[in-house]
C-alpha positions in Angstrom: -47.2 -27.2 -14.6 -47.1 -23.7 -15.5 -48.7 -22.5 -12.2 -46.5 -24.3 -10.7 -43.6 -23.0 -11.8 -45.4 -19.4 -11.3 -45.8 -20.0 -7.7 -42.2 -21.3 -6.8 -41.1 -18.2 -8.8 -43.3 -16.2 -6.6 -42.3 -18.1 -3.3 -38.1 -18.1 -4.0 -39.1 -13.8 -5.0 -40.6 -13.8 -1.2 -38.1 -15.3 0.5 -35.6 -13.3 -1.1 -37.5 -10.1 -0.4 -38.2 -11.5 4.0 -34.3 -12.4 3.6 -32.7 -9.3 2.5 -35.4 -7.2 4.9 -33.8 -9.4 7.6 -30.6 -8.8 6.7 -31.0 -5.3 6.7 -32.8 -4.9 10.1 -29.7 -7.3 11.6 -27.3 -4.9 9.9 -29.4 -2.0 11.4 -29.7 -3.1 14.8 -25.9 -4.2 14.9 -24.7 -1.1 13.4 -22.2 1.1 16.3 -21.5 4.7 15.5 -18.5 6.2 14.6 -16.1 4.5 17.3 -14.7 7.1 19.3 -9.9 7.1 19.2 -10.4 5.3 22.6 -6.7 4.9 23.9 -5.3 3.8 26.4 -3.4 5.6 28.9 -0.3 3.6 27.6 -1.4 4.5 23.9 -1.1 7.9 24.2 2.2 8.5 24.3 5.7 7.1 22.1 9.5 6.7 23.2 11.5 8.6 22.3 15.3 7.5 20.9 16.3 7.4 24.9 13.3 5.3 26.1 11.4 8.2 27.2 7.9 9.2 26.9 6.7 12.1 25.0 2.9 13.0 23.7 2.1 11.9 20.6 0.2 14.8 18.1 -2.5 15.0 16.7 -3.7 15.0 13.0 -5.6 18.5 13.7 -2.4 19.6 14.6 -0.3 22.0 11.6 1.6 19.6 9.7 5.4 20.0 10.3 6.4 17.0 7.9 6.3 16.7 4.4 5.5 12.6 4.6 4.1 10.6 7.0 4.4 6.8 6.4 2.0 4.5 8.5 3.3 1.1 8.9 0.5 -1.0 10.3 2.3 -4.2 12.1 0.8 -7.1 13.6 3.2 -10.3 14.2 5.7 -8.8 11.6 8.9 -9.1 13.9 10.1 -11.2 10.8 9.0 -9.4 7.5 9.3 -6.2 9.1 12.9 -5.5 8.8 13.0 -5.6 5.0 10.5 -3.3 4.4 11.6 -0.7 7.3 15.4 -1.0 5.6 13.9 -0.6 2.0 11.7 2.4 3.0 14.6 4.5 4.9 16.8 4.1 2.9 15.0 5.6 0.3 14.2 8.1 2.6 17.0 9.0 3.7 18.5 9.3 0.4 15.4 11.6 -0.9 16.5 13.9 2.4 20.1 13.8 1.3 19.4 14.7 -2.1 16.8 17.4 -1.3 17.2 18.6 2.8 14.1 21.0 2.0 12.2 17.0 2.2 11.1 15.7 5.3 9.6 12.6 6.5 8.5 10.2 9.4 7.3 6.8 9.7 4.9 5.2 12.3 4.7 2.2 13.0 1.6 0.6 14.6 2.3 -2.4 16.2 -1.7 -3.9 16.8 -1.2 -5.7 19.4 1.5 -8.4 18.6 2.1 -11.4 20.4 6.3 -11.1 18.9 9.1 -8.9 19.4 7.6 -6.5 17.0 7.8 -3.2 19.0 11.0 -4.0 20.0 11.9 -4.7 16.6 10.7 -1.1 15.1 11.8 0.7 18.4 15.5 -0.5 16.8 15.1 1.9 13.7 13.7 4.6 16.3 17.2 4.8 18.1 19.2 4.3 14.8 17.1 7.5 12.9 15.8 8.8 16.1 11.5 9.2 17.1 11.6 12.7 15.2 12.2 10.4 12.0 10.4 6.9 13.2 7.6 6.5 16.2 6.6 3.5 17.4 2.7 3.1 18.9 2.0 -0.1 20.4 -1.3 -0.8 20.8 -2.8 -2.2 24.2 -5.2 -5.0 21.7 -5.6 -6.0 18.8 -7.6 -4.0 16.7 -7.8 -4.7 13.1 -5.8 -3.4 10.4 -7.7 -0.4 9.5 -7.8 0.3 13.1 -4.1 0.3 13.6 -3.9 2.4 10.5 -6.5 5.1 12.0 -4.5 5.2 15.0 -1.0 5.9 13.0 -3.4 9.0 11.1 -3.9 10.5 14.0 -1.1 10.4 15.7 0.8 11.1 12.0 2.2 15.5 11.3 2.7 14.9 7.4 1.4 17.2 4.9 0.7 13.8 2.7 0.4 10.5 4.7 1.3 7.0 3.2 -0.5 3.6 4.3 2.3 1.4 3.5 2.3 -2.7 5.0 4.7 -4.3 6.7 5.3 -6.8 4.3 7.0 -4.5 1.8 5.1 -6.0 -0.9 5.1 -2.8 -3.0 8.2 -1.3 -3.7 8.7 2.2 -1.6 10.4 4.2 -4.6 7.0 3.9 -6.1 5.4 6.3 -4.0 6.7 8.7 -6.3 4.2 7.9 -9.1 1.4 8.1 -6.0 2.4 11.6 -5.6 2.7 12.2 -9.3 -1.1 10.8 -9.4 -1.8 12.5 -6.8 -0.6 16.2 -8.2 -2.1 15.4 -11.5 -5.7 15.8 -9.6 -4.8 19.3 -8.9 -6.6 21.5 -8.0 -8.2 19.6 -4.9 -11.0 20.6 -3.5 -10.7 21.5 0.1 -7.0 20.2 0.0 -8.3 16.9 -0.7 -7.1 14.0 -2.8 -6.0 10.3 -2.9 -4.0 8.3 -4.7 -4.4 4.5 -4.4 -1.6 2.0 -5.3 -3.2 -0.9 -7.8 -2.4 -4.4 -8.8 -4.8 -4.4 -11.6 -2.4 -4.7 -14.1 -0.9 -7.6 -12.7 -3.9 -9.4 -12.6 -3.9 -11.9 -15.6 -0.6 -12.7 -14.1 -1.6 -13.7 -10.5 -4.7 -15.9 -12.1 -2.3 -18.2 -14.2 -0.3 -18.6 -10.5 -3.9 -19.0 -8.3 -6.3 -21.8 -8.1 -9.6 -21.6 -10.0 -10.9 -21.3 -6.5 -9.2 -18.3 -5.4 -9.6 -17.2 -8.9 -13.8 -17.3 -8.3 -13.6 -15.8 -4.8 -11.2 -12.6 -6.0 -14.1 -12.0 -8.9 -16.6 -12.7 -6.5 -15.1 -10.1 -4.4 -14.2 -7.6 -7.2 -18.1 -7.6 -8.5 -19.4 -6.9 -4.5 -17.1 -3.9 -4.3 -18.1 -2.5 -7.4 -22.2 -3.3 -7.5 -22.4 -2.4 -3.7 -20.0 0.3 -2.5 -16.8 2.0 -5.1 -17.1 1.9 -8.6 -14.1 3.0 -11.0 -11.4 1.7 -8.6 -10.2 -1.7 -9.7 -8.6 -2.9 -6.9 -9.8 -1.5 -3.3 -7.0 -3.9 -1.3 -3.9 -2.6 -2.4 -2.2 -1.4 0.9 -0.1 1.4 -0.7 -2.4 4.6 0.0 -1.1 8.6 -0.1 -3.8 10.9 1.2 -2.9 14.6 1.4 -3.9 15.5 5.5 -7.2 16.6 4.7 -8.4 13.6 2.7 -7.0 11.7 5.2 -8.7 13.4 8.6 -12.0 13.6 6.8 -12.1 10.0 5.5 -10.6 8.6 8.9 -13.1 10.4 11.2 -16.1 8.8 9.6 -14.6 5.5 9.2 -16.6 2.1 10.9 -14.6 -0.3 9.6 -11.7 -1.5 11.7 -10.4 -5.0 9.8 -9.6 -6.0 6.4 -12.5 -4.2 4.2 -11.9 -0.6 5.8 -10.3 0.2 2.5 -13.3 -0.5 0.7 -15.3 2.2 3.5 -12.5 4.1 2.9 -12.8 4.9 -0.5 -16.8 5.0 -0.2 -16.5 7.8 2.3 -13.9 9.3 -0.3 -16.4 8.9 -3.3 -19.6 10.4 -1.2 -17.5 13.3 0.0 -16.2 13.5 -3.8 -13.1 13.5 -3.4 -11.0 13.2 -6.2 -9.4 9.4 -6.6 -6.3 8.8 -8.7 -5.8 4.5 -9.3 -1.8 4.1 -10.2 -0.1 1.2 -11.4 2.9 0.0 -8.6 5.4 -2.5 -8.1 4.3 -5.9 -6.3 5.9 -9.0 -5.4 3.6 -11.4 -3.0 5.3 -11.8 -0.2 5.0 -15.6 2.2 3.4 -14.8 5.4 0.0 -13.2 5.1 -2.6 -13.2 7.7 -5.5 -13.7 5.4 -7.1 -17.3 4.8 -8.6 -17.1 1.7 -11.9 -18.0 2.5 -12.6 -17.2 5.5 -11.4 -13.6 5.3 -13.1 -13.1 1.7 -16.2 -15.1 3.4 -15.7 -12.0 6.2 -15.1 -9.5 3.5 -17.7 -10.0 1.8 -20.4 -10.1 5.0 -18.7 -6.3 6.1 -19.3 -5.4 2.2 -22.9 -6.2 2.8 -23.3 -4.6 6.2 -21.7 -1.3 4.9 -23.8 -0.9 2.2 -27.0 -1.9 4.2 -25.4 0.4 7.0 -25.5 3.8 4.8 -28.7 2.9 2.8 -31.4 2.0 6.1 -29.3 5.3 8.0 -27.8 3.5 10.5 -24.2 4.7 9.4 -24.8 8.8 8.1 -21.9 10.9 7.0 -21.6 14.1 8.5 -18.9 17.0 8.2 -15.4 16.3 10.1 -15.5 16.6 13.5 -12.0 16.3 15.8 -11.7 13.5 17.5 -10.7 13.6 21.2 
């Protein structure tokens, strides 16, 4: 019996070994470079307040805002609104209060299927496109590809991912900037402060089903033993990146859909640069894109890949280079 028992030990050891040498030479093979800020001719340029075109800039640009806030948008025509009104009107009141402050948003409609431009192009003649900038992408790319293309189109000093949703309340960007001095002095102008719902997490279990409850820790352990450790929660959409965190990270990001914040932070970590976790404000809001296990199930394969990616050298991280 013993032998036995050896041998199927031996046999399940083997097939783990041919299965994860598979899965890396699929993840190799598979693996694109860097993808190029391919835009379209139409993606290249905004409107302005009086429906005319004008360039957009360029993140290698000088700054000339304070804050940039990066709205990625996809279907949104209907949540949209409450976040855009929440978030300028703070604004706008921070501006009144302190004129020395300035601020634009961009948002990135990927490639809706709703009024959702047309929507946000509203706020642009209301504020005017110095204060918000609608892109409208040609396709749909992905989440973290929307958000790439609103970082280099964005002139803030400091740029903040923010969704569409307005699940995290805007004042709170306050305590990301907070975090975000406290890591002072950065290196190379670098630092990032990441909004987290950690602290709301015993909360959200006694509201989930045990399912959902195994997938997120299923999830959670994956980030942390393959690709960030110290940040408790990776997904939170509320980012501030000061412009040179934010052009180095961005330039060497793969990752276009839902785990690009986990590549994100990975690039951030191997770069060492400095990482502030800060407890915010969230409400879950109805009407999100993600089905819980087939996005998780897709999660957790890019989790995989990334790691496999930057370990056989198929994915290497090199010093920022501009993107054309």
């Amino acid at each position: 019996m013993a032998p036995l028992l050896l041998q199927l030990a031996v046999l399940c050891v083997a097939l783990a070994a041919a299965a994860l040498v598979l899965i890396s030479m699929i993840a190799f093979i598979t693996a694109t470079n860097v993808p190029l800020l391919h835009q379209h001719e139409e993606e290249k340029f905004f409107l302005n307040a009086k429906g005319q075109k004008e360039t957009l800039p360029s993140i290698w640009d000088s700054p000339t805002k304070q804050l940039s806030v990066v709205v990625p948008s996809y279907n949104e025509e209907k949540r949209l609104p409450v976040m855009m009104d929440e978030a300028l009107g703070y604004l706008e009141k921070r501006q009144k209060q302190d004129p020395s402050f300035t601020y634009e948003v961009i948002v990135v409609d990927d490639g809706s299927k709703d009024q959702t431009s047309k929507v946000a192009f509203k706020y642009c003649q209301k504020y005017g496109s110095d204060k918000v900038r609608v892109i409208t992408l040609v396709k749909n790319r992905g989440k973290g590809g929307a958000i790439r293309m609103g970082v280099f189109s964005s002139r803030g000093k400091k740029i903040l991912m923010a969704d569409a949703d307005g699940a995290t309340k805007f004042p709170d960007v306050e305590k990301l900037e907070k975090g975000l001095n406290d890591l002072q002095p950065w290196p190379d102008q670098m630092a990032i402060a990441c909004g987290s719902r950690a602290h709301l997490e015993k909360e959200s279990i006694a509201q989930r089903s045990y399912f959902r409850t195994l997938l997120m820790y299923g999830f959670h352990f994956l980030v942390w033993f393959l690709c960030v450790k110290g940040i408790r929660d990776t997904q939170c959409g509320f980012k501030l990146l000061t412009r040179e965190a934010a052009s180095r990270t961005f330039s060497s990001l793969h990752i276009e859909r839902w785990a690009f914040d986990v590549e994100l932070l990975y690039i951030a970590q191997f770069f060492k640069i400095p990482i502030a976790e800060i407890a915010v404000n969230w409400t879950e809001i109805e009407g999100s894109k993600l089905v819980p296990f087939w996005s998780w199930l897709q999660m957790g394969k890019d989790l995989l890949f990334i790691r496999l990616r930057y370990l056989t050298g198929a994915w290497r991280l090199e010093q920022t280079r501009k993107v054309n």
